[in-house]
Structure formats: C-alpha cells, structure tokens
C-alpha positions in Angstrom: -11.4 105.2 136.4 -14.6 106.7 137.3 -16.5 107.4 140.4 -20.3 107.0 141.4 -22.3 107.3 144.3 -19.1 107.0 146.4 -17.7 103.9 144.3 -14.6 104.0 142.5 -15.2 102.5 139.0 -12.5 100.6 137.1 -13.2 100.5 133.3 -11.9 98.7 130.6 -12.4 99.6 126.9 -12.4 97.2 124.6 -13.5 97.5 121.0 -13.3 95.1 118.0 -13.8 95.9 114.3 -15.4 92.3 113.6 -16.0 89.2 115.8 -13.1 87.1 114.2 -11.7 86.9 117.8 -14.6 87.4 119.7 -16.6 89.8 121.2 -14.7 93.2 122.6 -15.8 91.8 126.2 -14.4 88.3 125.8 -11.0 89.7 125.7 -11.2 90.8 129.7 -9.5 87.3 130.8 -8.7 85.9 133.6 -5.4 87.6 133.9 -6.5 91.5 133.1 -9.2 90.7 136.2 -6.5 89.9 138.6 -4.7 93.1 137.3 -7.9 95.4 137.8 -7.9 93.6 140.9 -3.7 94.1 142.1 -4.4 98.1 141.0 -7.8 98.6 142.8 -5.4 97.5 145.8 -2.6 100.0 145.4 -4.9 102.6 144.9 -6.6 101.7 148.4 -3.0 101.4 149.8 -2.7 105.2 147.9 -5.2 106.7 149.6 -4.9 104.8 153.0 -8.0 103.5 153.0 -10.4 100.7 152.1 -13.0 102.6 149.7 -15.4 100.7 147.5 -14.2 99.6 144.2 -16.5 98.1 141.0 -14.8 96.5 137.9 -17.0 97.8 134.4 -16.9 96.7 130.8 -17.1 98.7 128.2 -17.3 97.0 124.8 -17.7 99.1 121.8 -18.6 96.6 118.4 -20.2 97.8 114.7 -21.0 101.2 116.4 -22.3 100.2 119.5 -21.5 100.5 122.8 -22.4 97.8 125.8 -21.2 98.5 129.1 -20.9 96.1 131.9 -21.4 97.6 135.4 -20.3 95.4 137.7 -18.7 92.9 135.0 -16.7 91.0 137.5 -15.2 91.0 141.3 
C-alpha cells in the first residue's frame, strides 16, 4: 500500500516471464478486485474512518514496467 496526495493506494504486482497466460494485468480477476475491495474496508474500519482509497496495477513484463493508477473501483 501506498499513499498520495491524501489517497491510500492499493497495489498489486504482477509480473509474467512470457504472455503464455496473459498479460501480468489480466491476472487481477474479478475475485482479487473484490478482495482489494473487502481489505480497503477493514482498513477504513482500522482506522475509524472513511479515507479515500485507489486500486493500482502494477504489471512488470520483458523488463518493463506498466502501472495502472486507478485500474479498477
């Protein structure tokens, strides 16, 4: 987790030696967002309060590095 500009930032790393099963990205599914989504909660019920939360991709493939700000809700 990160934080910018007042924004807590969830990030997940994902990074693929070749595209046999898709890009790094693709393999943020349905499933991983709603658990971002169940944790960004219990940190909020952590710190007592409703702070603003962004969910980033980070997909590292053949030495480069994309990253998603933002990637979903």
């Amino acid at each position: 987790m990160a934080r910018k500009d007042g924004t807590y930032c969830f990030v997940e790393v994902k990074a693929r030696e070749s595209d046999a099963y898709g890009l790094p990205a693709e393999a943020v599914d349905r499933a991983k967002r709603q658990r971002y989504r169940m944790i960004a909660g219990y940190f909020c019920a952590y710190l007592k309060e409703e702070v603003p939360v962004r969910f980033d991709v980070a997909s590292v493939f053949e030495g480069g590095l994309e990253y998603f700000e933002g990637a979903f809700v």
